[in-house]
Each structure stands twice: as structure tokens, then as C-alpha cells.
C-alpha positions, 0 to 999 in steps of 0.5 A, a space after each residue: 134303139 134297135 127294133 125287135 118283133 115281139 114275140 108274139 108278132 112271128 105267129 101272134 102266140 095265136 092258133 086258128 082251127 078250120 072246119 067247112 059244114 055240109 052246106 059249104 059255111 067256113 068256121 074258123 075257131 080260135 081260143 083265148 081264155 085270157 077274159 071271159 068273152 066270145 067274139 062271133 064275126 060273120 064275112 059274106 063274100 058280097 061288098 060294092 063290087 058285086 053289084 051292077 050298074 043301075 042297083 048299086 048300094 044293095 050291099 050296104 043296104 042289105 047289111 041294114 036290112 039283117 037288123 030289121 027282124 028275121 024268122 024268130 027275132 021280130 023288128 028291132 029284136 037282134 039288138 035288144 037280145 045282144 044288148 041285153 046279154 051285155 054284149 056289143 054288135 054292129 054290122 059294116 059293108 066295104 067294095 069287097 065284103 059284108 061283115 056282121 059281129 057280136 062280142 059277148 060274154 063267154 055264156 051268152 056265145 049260144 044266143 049269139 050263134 042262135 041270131 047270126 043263123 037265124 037271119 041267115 036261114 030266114 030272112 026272107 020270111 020277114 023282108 016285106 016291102 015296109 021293112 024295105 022302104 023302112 031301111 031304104 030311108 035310112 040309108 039315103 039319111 046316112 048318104 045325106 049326113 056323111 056325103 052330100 052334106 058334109 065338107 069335102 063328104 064327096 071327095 072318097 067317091 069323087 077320087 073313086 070314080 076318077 081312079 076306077 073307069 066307067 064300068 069298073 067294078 069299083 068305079 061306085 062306092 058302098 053307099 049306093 046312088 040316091 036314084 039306084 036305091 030309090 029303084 030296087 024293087 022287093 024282088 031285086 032285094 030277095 034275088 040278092 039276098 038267096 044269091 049272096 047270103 048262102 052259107 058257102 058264101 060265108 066266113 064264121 069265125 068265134 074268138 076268145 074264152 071258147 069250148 072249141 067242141 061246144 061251140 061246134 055243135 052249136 054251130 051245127 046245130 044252128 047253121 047245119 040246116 040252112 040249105 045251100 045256094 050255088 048260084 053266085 056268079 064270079 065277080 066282075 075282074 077288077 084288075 088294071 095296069 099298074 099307073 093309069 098312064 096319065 093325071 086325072 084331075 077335078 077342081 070342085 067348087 065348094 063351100 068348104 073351110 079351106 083348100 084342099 088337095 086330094 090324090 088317089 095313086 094306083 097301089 098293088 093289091 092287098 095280100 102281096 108283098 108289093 102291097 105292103 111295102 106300098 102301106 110302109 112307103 105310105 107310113 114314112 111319107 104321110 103317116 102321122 106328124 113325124 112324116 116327110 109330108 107333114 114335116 115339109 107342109 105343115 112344120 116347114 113351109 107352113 102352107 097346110 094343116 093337115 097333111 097325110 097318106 092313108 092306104 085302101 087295102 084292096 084285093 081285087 082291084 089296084 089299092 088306092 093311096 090316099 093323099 089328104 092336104 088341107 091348106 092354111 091360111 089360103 095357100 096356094 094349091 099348086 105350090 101344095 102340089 109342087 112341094 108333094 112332088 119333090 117330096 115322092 121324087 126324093 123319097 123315089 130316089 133315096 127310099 126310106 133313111 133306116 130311122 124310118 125304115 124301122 118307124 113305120 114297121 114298128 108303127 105297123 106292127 103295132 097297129 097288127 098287134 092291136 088289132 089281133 089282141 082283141 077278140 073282135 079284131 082276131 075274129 075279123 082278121 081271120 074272117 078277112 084272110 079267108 074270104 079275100 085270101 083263102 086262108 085264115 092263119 095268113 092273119 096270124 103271120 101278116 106282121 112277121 110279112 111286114 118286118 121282112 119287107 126291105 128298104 129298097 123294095 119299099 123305095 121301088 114301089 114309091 118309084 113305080 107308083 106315086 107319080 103324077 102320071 099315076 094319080 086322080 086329083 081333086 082341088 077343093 076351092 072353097 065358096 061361100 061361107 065356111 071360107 069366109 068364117 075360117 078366114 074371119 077367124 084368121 084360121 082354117 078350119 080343118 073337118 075331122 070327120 071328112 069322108 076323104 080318109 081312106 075309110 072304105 067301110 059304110 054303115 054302121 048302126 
């Protein structure tokens, strides 16, 4: 069965216009009048990696904080207000940026506009120290609910801090550490928001059933007025060398269901074509159940449950391959670790077959196409290319990138990269009782809602 791109995968059928406000704010515009919504996505340049030893999880607790009431929208009023127009909202926070979005329908675009521009211009007028400790709390019940108290919650930020040397800007993960949370004064959390919450330190992108000029008067009308901050310092330089030159390892002794293997290798960043060549290496080895790892682990030897490959796209630092093996039935680690090991030295040697060359593009196509077929997807895409990128209709060619990526670049970057001497392992030894209730139940109980997938995102409301 011969893959082609469809169509709309050479320019996605789509089209994006640019424009820059006075005070510096980005707006990309696209318009789709195949339903009757908006999707408003708001990116600001600020994420985990902006941050210093000592305050970290600002970022994230800033994205709570915008839902806690500004100037003209009191308390819990931004969610009434976009709920009550019958559209959807939610906010998230990454290593590498904070991203806000409402979908809406088509006639409630204004109201949406209105509140993104509100809290921008005025939130400093409604952040108190209540409002602070408020939040705060929250943030360190979410810490507790899918890190510290969840099997394997600690593995992300375990592998993280492995992968990323003290001091590095993504040595800390988004969610911020208990005691640097419990220090941040009012005055941190103002300094922070007039530095990073400035409009030339944002992305606004509106998708969907949109009247291109309305839309930015309305823009104008709301963000025009909103002053400039040029007060921003460079982001600390995440850059290292291509393989950390040698295995990092910790054995954590925990009461989890089962044994458990966890790797992070060192991959090109995001945005080149290196990176996506690693992302379709990734697809063939230990994306999904027709993968060479799921196939040896879980189908052949039988000694897993789980066996998978997800990707943390990165821009300014190395990517993080995400290796996540579940034993069964006890297994042995080491022989999970000597089996992934001959499995990447084959692949290293012999690269993808043409059969899942052309699986996992079309899997990646796939998923691109999805993402862009939404107006909420679209928006963040186009937000995403501009801010990490500089260029917003990079998001309208990126599956065309992947399709042009060859087989043997696809085997180089599985030769250069996923070694041993280019990895931060964690082996999960289980203690206690959820070991001793899988092995009752002569299963191995496998916890879907793991913090160890290659999900960098906290915080959604």
C-alpha cells in the first residue's frame, strides 16, 4: 500500500497572516469558516527554564494565578464569563513557554479578546497576597496529586534532573519545588509578571470562523493600549553536547506495582531536521503496539507490559527520548536493559525496513494533520512556530518536513544517539504493598496515569 501525503499535508490547505502592535504583541490570524467557532491562543515567552535556582515554579504558578481575577473580571470570573458564552478554556505551562486559550463560538470572539487583554493589562491591580497563598496551595495539592503521590510520579523529574546538570536551565521541571514555592514573596510574583506578561513578549493567535479586519480592530482596540516592557533578560543558553558521554543511573526503591525501566537519551532540538528524524526513530522503535520494542518485550519475550518511546520536543536545550518499560511478572531489569539494547544496536545498524519507514510518517502525519484540523490545535501550532521558532507558517509545512526525512538520516541519528553511553536510567524496584497486590493478583498492575510519559505540560485547570 503506497503512502501518499494528502493534499492538505504540502501547505495543510491553510493560510496565516501576520501583524505586530505598536507595543510589540504578535498576532497571527487564520481563517476557516468550515464551523462557526474562534479559537484565541495566547503563548508568552516565559516556561520553566526562565526561571532561577531558588524561585522556580513561578511560571506554572503564574498560569494559575491569571485565572484568579484581573482589573474588570473578579475571582472566578474568566471561567464563568467563557463558559457561560458556551465555549471552552484552559491554560498550561512547559520548560519553554505559557500558553492560554478559549474556543468560542464565532459571536462570542469579542468577549474572548476582551478577557485575554484584560488580565494582560491588569493584573497586577488584582494580585494580593490572598490571591497568592490561594493559588500557591493549589499548586503544591496538584505537586502532591501527580508527583509525590503517584506510582513512578517522580520519574519525569528524576530523569530530568539526571539528563540536565545542576544549574542548567532545564536541570527543574514546571511544577516548581515545594520550599521555592513556599518562598516566593508578592514582590517576586509582580517582578515576574511586568517582566514576562509584557505584549512583546507574546504570541496571539485567532483560528477559525473569523472577519480577518474585525478581529483586528478588536485587537487593537483591546491590546493596543497596553504598555510595553522591554525588561526581559536572555534566557540562560540550554545548549550541551550531542551524548552525555557516559550512563547516569538511579535505582529507586518504591512501593510501585511492578519493575520498571525508564531511560532519557540525549536528542537534536526541535525545529530541525535532525529532530525529526529522531521523533520518526522513536515511532519505529516504541511507538505504539506495532513497535520493534513492543514486539520483543511485551509480544516475544513476554518480560514487559508496557513497552514504549515518546519524544520531549525541546527548542532550546537537547530533546529527551523517553524510553518507559513496565515489567511482568517480576522480570528481570537487566535482562529488559540487555534486550533494549540489542534492539537500538540493530536498529543503529540497519535503520528503518521501507514498511516502517512509511508507518511511522504516516503515523506522524497523522497526528500533524490532527492537530492542525482543529482551530484550537491550528492556533497553538501557529503560536508555537512564532514564539520558539520566529515564524508562525513554519506550522503549516511541518508535515511536508517529516515526509522528506530519508531512512538513513532516520538510521544516523539512532546510531549517534540512542546509546548507552547517552542515557539517564531509572530502575524502579518495587517495595511494599502495591507489589505484593499485583503479585497476589499474579498480574502486574500498569499505572496509566504515570508522570513518566513524555508529557511536559503542568497545570491545567
Amino acid at each position: 500500500m503506497g503512502h501518499t501525503a494528502s493534499p492538505e499535508a504540502h501547505s495543510s490547505g491553510l493560510t496565516a497572516t501576520e501583524h505586530r502592535l505598536a507595543n510589540g504583541l504578535r498576532v497571527v490570524l487564520s481563517v476557516d469558516h468550515l464551523t462557526p467557532v474562534a479559537a484565541v491562543c495566547l503563548w508568552y515567552d516565559v516556561g520553566s527554564r526562565h526561571e532561577v535556582k531558588g524561585r522556580t515554579g513561578l511560571a506554572h504558578l503564574f498560569e494559575h494565578l491569571m485565572f484568579q481575577g484581573s482589573a474588570s473580571v473578579k475571582g472566578n470570573g474568566h471561567f464563568e464569563l467563557v463558559q457561560g458564552a458556551g465555549g471552552s478554556l484552559n491554560g498550561t505551562t512547559s520548560f519553554e513557554r505559557t500558553n492560554y486559550f478559549e474556543t468560542m463560538p464565532a459571536h462570542q470572539l469579542e468577549l474572548a479578546l476582551w478577557l485575554e487583554a484584560d488580565r494582560m493589562g491588569s493584573l497586577l491591580t488584582a494580585l494580593d497576597q490572598e490571591s497568592l497563598d490561594n493559588q500557591r496551595d493549589v499548586v503544591k495539592n496538584e505537586r502532591r496529586q501527580r508527583y509525590d503521590n503517584v506510582p513512578y510520579g517522580t520519574a519525569f523529574e528524576r530523569l530530568t534532573a539526571l539528563a540536565y546538570p545542576d544549574g542548567h536551565p532545564y536541570h527543574h521541571t514546571p511544577i516548581g519545588s515545594m520550599a521555592d514555592l513556599d518562598a516566593a514573596s508578592l514582590e517576586d510574583a509582580q517582578a515576574f509578571f511586568r517582566t514576562y506578561y509584557a505584549p512583546g513578549n507574546a504570541v496571539l493567535a485567532v483560528v477559525g470562523d473569523i472577519d480577518p479586519e474585525q478581529t483586528l480592530r478588536w485587537v487593537e482596540k483591546y491590546f493596543g493600549s497596553i504598555p510595553a516592557h522591554d525588561g526581559k533578560p536572555e534566557p540562560r543558553d540550554g545548549s550541551l553536547p550531542d551524548v552525555m558521554g557516559g550512563q547516569l543511573r538511579e535505582v529507586v526503591e518504591e512501593d510501585v506495582p511492578s519493575r520498571a525501566l525508564m531511560a532519557a537519551y540525549r536528542l537534536p532540538e526541535d525545529g530541525t531536521r535532525a529532530g525529526d528524524a529522531a521523533d520518526l526513530a522513536l515511532t519505529v522503535l516504541g511507538g505504539g503496539e506495532s513497535s520493534r520494542l513492543h514486539n520483543r518485550l511485551v509480544r516475544r519475550d513476554r518480560t514487559a507490559v508496557t513497552a514504549g518511546f515518546g519524544l520531549l520536543r525541546l527548542a532550546g536545550a537537547p530533546s529527551l527520548g523517553w524510553l518507559d518499560v513496565k515489567s511482568s511478572g517480576g522480570a528481570e531489569l537487566a535482562a529488559i536493559e540487555a534486550a533494549v539494547d540489542e534492539e537500538l544496536a540493530r536498529f543503529a545498524a540497519e535503520g528503518p525496513t521501507p514498511e516502517e519507514m512509511e508507518r511511522a510518517q504516516a503515523q506522524l502525519e497523522r497526528e500533524w494533520l490532527d492537530r492542525l484540523a482543529t482551530v484550537g490545535g491550528r492556533a497553538d501550532e501557529l503560536c508555537r512556530f512564532a514564539v520558539l521558532f520566529g515564524d508562525p507558517q513554519k506550522a503549516l509545512t511541518a508535515v511536508q518536513r517529516v515526509l522528506e526525512v530519508t531512512p538513513e538520516e532516520v538510521r544516523a541519528v539512532a546510531a549517534a544517539r540512542l546509546r548507552p553511553d547517552n542515557r539517564a536510567v531509572l530502575l524502579y524496584e518495587p517495595t511494599g504493598k502495591a507489589a505484593q497486590e499485583a503479585a497476589d493478583a499474579g498480574e502486574d498492575a500498569e499505572d496509566a496515569g504515570a508522570a513518566a510519559t513524555a508529557d511536559q505540560e503542568e497545570g491545567e485547570l
